[in-house]
N, C-alpha and C positions, 0 to 999 in steps of 0.2 A: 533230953534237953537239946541237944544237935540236931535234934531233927525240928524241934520246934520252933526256931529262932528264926531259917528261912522262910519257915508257913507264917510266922507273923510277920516278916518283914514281906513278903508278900500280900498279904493282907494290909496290912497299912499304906503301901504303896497302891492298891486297887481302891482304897476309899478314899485314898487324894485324888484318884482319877473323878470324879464328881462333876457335874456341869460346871462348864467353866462359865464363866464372865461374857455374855456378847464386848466383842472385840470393836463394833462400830460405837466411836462416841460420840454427843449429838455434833461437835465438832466438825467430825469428820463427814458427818451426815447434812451439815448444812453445804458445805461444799460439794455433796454430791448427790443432787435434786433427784436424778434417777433413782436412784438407790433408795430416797422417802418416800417415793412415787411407790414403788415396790412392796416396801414394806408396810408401808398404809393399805394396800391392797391381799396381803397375807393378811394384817391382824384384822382385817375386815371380817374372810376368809373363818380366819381358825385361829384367834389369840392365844389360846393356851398351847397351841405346838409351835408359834411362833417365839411366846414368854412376853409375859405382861413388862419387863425390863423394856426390851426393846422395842415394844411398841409406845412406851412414854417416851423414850428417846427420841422416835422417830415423831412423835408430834410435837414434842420440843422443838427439833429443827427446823420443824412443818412453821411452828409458831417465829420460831427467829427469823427465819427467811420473810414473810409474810410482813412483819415489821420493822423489817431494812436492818439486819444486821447477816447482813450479805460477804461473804470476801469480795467480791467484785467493787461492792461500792465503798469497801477501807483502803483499794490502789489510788480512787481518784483522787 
């Protein structure tokens, strides 16, 4: 039983390791054109190594921007 308790706590900790979450949200994606520019060019590319997440993200932003909800134009 001593011995088991670390092998599952190890094991439990290795299947929290699990794909996390793309960390870009389309937020931070609209604010940063480079970055949609890029990543529209990956899921062009190869969507499934890039994750179908992040590529509706990235046309979300695609689409915010395009339709003026810009940071630049909420300072004037």
């Amino acid at each position: 039983m001593n011995k088991l308790l670390p092998l599952l706590m190890i094991a439990a900790a290795l299947a929290a390791c699990g794909q996390s979450q793309p960390s870009e949200t389309v937020d931070y994606l609209v604010a940063h054109p480079e970055r949609i520019k890029e990543l529209q060019r990956q899921c062009k590319e190869d969507r499934a190594k890039v994750g179908d997440e992040l590529c509706v993200r990235a046309a979300e932003a695609a689409n915010r921007r395009f339709f003026g909800d810009r940071p630049e134009q909420k300072s004037k």
